[in-house]
C-alpha positions in Angstrom: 0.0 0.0 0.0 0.9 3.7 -0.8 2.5 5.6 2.0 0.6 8.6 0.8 -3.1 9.2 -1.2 -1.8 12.4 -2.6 1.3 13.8 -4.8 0.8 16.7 -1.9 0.8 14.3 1.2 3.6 12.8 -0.4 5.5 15.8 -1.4 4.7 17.0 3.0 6.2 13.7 3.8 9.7 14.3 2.1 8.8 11.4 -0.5 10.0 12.0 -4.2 7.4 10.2 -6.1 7.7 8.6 -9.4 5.9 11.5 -11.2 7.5 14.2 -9.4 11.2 12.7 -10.8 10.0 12.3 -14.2 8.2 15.7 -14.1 12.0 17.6 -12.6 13.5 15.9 -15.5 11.3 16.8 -18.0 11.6 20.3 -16.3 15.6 20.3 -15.8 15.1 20.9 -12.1 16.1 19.4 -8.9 13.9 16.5 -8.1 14.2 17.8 -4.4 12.7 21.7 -5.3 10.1 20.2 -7.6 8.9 18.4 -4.5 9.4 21.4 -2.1 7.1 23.7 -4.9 4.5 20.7 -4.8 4.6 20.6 -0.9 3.6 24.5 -1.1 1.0 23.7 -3.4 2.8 26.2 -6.2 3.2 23.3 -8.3 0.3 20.2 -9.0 1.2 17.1 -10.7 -2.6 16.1 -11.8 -2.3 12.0 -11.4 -4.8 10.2 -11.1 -3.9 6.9 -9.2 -6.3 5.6 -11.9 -4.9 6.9 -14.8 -2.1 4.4 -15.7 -1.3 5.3 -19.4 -0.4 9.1 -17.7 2.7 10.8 -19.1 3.1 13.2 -16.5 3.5 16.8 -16.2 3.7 19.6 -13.7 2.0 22.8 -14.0 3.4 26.1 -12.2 4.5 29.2 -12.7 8.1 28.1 -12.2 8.1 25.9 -14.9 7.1 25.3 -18.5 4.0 26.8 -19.6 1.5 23.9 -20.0 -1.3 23.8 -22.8 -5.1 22.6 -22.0 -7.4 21.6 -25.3 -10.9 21.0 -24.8 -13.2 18.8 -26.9 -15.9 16.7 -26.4 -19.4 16.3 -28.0 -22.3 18.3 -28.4 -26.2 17.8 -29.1 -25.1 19.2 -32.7 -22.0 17.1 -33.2 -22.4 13.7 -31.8 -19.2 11.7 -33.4 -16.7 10.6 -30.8 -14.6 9.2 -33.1 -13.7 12.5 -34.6 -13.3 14.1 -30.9 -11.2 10.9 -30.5 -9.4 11.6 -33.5 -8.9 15.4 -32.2 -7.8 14.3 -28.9 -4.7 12.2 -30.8 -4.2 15.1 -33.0 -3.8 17.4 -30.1 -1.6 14.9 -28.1 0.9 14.6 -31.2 0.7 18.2 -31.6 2.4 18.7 -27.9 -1.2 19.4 -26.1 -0.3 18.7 -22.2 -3.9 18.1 -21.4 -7.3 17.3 -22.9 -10.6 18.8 -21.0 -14.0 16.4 -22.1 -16.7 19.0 -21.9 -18.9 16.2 -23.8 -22.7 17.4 -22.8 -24.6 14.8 -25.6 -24.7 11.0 -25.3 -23.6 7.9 -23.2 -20.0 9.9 -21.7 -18.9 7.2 -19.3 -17.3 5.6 -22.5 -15.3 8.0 -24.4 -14.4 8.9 -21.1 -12.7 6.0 -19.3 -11.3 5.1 -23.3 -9.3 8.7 -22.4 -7.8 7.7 -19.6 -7.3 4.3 -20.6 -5.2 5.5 -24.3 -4.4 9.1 -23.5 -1.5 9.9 -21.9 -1.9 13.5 -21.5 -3.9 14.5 -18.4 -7.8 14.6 -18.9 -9.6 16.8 -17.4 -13.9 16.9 -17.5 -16.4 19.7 -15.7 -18.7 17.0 -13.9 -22.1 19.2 -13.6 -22.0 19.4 -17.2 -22.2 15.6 -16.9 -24.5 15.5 -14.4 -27.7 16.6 -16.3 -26.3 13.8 -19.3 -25.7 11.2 -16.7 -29.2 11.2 -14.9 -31.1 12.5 -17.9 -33.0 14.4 -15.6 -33.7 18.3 -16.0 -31.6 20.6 -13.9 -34.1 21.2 -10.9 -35.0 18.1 -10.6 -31.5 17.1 -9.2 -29.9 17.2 -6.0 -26.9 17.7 -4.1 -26.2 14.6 -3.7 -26.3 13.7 -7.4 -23.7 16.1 -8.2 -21.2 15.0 -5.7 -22.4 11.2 -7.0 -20.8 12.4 -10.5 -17.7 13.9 -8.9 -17.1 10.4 -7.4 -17.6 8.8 -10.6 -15.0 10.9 -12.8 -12.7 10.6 -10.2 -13.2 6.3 -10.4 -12.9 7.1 -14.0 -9.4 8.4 -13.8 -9.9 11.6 -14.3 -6.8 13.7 -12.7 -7.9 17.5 -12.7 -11.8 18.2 -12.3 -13.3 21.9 -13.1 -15.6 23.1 -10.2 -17.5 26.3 -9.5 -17.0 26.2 -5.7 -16.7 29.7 -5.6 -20.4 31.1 -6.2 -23.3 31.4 -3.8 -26.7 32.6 -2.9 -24.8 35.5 -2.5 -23.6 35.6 -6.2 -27.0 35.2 -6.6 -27.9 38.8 -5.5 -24.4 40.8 -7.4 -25.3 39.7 -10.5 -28.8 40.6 -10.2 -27.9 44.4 -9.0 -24.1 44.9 -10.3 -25.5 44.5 -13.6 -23.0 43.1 -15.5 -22.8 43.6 -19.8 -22.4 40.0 -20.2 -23.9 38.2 -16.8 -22.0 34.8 -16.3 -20.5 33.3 -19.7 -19.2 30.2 -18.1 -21.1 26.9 -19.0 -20.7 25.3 -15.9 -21.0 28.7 -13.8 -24.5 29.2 -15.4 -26.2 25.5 -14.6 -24.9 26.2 -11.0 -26.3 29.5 -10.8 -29.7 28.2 -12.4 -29.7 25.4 -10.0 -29.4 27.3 -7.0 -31.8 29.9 -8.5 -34.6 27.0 -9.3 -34.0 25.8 -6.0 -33.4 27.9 -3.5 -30.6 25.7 -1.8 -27.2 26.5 -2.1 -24.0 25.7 -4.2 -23.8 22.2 -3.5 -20.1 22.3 -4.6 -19.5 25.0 -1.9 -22.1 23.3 0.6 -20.1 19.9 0.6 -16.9 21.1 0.0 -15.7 18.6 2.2 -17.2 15.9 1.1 -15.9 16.7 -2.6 -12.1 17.0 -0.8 -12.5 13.1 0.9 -13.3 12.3 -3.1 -10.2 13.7 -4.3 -8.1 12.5 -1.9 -9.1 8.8 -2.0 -8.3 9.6 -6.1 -5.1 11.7 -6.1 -8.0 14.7 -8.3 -6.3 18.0 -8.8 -9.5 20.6 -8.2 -9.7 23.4 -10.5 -11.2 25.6 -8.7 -13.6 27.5 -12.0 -14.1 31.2 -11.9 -17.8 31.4 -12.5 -18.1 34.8 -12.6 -15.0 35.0 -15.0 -15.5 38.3 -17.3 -17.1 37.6 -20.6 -16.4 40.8 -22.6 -13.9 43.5 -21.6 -16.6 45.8 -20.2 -16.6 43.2 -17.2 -13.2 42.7 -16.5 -11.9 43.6 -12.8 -15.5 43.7 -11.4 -16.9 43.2 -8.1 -18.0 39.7 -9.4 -15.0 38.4 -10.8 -12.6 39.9 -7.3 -15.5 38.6 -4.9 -15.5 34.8 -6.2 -11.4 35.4 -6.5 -11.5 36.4 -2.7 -13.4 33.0 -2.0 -11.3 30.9 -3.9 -8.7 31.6 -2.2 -10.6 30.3 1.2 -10.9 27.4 -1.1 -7.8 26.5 -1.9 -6.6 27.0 1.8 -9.3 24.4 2.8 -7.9 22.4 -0.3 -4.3 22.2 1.2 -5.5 21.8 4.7 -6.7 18.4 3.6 -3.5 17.5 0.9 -5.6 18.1 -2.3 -3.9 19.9 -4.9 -5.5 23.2 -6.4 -5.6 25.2 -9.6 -7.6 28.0 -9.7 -9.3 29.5 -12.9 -8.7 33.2 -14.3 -10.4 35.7 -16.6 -11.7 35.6 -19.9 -11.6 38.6 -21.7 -9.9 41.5 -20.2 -7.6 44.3 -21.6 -4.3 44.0 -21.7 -3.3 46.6 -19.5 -5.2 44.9 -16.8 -3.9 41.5 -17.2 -0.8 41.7 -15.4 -2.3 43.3 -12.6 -5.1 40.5 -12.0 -2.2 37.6 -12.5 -0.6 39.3 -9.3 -3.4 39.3 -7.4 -4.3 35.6 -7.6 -1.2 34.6 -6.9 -1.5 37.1 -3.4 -5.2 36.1 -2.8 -4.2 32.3 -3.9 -1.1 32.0 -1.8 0.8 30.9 -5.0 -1.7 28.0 -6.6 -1.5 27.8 -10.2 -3.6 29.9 -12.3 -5.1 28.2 -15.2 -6.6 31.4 -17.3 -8.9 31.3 -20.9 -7.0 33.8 -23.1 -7.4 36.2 -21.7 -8.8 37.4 -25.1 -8.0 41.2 -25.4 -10.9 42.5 -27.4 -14.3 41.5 -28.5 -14.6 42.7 -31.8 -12.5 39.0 -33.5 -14.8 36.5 -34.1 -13.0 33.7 -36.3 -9.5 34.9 -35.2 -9.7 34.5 -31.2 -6.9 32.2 -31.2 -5.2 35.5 -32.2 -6.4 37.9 -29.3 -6.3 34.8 -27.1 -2.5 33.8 -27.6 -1.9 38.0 -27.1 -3.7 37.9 -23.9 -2.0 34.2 -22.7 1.5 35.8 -23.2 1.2 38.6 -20.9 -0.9 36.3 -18.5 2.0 33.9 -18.6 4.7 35.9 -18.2 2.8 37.9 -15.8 2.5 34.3 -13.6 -0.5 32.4 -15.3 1.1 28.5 -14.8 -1.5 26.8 -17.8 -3.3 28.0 -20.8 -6.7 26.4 -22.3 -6.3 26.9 -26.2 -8.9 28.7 -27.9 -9.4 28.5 -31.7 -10.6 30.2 -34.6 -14.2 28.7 -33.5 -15.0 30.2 -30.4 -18.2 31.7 -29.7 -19.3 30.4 -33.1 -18.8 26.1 -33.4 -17.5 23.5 -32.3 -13.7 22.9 -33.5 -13.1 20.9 -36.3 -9.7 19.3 -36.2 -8.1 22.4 -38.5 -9.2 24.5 -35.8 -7.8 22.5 -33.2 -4.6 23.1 -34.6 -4.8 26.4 -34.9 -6.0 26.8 -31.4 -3.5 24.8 -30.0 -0.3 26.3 -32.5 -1.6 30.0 -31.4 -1.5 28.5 -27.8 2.5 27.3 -27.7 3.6 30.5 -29.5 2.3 32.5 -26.2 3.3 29.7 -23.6 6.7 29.5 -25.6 7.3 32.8 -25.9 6.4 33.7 -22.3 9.0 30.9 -20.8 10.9 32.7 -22.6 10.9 36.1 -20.7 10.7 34.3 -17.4 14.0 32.7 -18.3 12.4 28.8 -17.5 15.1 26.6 -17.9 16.0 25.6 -21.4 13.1 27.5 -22.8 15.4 29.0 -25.6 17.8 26.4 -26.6 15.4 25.8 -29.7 15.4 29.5 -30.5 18.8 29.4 -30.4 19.6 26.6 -33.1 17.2 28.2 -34.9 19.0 31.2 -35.2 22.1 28.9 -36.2 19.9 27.0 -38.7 19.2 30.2 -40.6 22.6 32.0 -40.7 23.5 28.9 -42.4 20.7 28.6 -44.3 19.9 24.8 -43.5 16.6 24.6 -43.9 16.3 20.5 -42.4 17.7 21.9 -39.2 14.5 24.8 -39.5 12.3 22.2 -39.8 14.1 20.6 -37.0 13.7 23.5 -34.6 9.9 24.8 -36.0 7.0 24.5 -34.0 5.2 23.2 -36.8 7.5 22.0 -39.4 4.7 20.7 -42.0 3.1 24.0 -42.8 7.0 25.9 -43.1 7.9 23.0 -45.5 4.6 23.2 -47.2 5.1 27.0 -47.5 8.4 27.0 -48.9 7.5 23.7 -51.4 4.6 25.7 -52.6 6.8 29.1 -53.4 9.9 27.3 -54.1 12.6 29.5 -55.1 15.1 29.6 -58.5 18.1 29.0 -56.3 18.2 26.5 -53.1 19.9 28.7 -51.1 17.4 31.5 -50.9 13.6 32.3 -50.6 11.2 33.2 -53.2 10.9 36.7 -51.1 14.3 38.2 -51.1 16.2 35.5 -54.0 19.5 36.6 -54.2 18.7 39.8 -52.3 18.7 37.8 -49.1 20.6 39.7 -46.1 21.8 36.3 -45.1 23.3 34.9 -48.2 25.0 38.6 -48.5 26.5 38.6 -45.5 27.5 34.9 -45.6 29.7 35.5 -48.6 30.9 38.8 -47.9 32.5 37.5 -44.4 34.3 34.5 -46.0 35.7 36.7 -48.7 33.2 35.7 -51.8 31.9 37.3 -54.2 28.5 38.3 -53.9 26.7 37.7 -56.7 23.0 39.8 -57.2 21.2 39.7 -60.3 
């Protein structure tokens, strides 16, 4: 038997588990400060005991910034083979975790065929399930049923679990007189708040809190702690809603650690960018340090079909600013469901801003590909570009497409190229131009 239930009570005890040293070395750290940072709770390793296939990863501050895809199935779109094929898709394409927000059909299977195949963590938001599960309208449920499907995902596998802890009956009343633009835009913040509003009762995930912590520490579940009230359009950014739940997340996460559970806690949606930094230094004060897991943020409203753009400018500054994990966010949002082109997109646009923000907080190692990439093109070796490239089929399928007259150059600059030039004029050559 296991001399710990969690990678936290282990990490407490002085014991280096098997994830943490495969996490330090994935991270070039010290398996000894990795286990410190997860002690703290500044760093989760989300690992299911139940999840055997697991690669696993670390998400902090401290360390690499970590990408989060979500897929799953809708009313509208009902194939899980194609979400399946999304999910491999994603894996290959470096995706450090897949969220199932599945809300359509039998879940239990595509589910548990995640966690059996997928070595990435999987993440799911179990109220969504719970209406799918039970096929039972909203009111008609109770308490107990939601903390029934928490149980469940956590059987399941599941390592990281999405809950909206954080609003009450009295979220109730702000949004009714703060009068927000955009009310509550997150899915699962919305069935909570109409449950509780049908109801009368309060948040069951906040009313048996405790009884969710027991589930996730028999499990080794990583709460993500949602931010129901996240803002939904820039207008709502930094408001009493959004601080309020922060403020009680925070409470959350305390009770979390009190009872070895490891915590992320959710950030904003859309905000603008000279807000950004600001909130990423408040969770981490009201949060004691718990990774902050943020959508986008997306830095205007105005770019439907391109919000992988404004949400890849907003998840730089949030990651260099202290945001520890990024959900992706394609060219779909607030319009579809992804297709697998959009997947890629989302999740390209995604690693450009985690990359690019390790980058500026000088994680370890985080330029070494920049580097040889620089070397690759004073030399003009374009197999060690494709080498170093983020995405090496679309640069080769670009160049193949515009091929230029002479190997050595691009169809933009030819023999003009600055490179080429310079190349020749340092060993002594002559440089040849038209």
């Amino acid at each position: 038997m296991r001399e710990y239930r969690t990678q936290m009570e282990a990490a407490r005890k002085g014991i280096i588990t098997e994830q943490m040293k495969t996490v330090a070395q994935k991270e070039q750290m010290e398996p000894e400060r990795l286990r410190q940072l997860v002690a703290a709770g500044k760093v989760v390793v989300c690992a299911n005991k139940n999840h055997k296939c697991l690669d696993p990863e670390g998400v902090g501050a401290m360390l690499r910034t970590k990408i989060n895809v979500n897929l799953g199935v809708s009313r509208d779109c009902k194939d899980y083979d194609v979400e399946m094929e999304k999910v491999m898709q994603a894996v290959h394409m470096g995706a450090d975790a897949i969220m199932d927000l599945s809300s359509h059909g039998d879940t239990i299977p595509f589910r548990r065929k995640l966690t059996g195949e997928c070595p990435a963590m999987i993440g799911t938001v179990p109220v969504y399930d719970s209406v799918i599960h039970y096929q039972r309208d909203l009111a008609t449920l109770t308490a107990k049923d939601f903390i029934d499907v928490v149980r469940l995902h956590a059987e399941d596998g599941v390592d990281f679990v999405t809950l909206h802890c954080g609003i009450t009956q009295k979220t109730i009343e702000q949004i009714r007189n703060h009068k927000r633009k955009m009310n509550i835009v997150s899915r699962g913040g919305s069935l909570v708040f109409a449950w509780m509003s049908m109801t009368g009762n309060e948040n069951p995930f906040y009313e048996y809190y405790d009884e969710i912590l027991e589930i996730c520490r028999e499990y080794d579940v990583t709460i993500s702690l949602g931010d129901a009230c996240r803002p939904g359009c820039l207008a709502d950014a930094s408001d009493v809603c959004q601080i309020e739940e922060l403020v009680r997340l925070g409470e959350l996460t305390k009770r979390a650690w009190e009872r070895d559970v490891q915590v992320m806690v959710e950030g904003p949606g859309h905000m603008p960018m000279d807000q950004i930094a600001a909130n990423m230094k408040l969770q981490q004060t009201i949060c004691m340090g718990a990774p902050f897991y943020v959508l986008g943020p997306l830095v205007t409203d105005i770019a439907p079909g391109y919000d992988h753009i404004t949400a890849a400018i907003g998840g730089a500054i949030a990651a260099a600013s202290g945001a520890a994990f990024l959900c992706y966010v394609t060219p779909a949002e607030h319009l579809a469901l992804p297709n697998i082109e959009d997947v890629k997109q989302g999740i390209i646009a995604s690693k450009i801003a985690a990359h690019a923000a390790d980058i500026a907080k000088g994680v370890a190692g985080a330029r070494q590909l920049d580097d040889r990439m620089a070397d690759a093109r004073r030399n003009l070796d374009w197999e060690a570009q494709w080498a170093c490239a983020m995405d090496p089929e679309t640069a080769k399928a670009i160049r193949a497409e515009r091929a230029p007259e002479h190997e050595d150059t691009c169809s933009m600059c030819g023999k003009f190229c600055a490179v080429r030039s310079m190349n020749k004029a340092l060993a002594g050559e002559y440089i040849d131009i038209l």
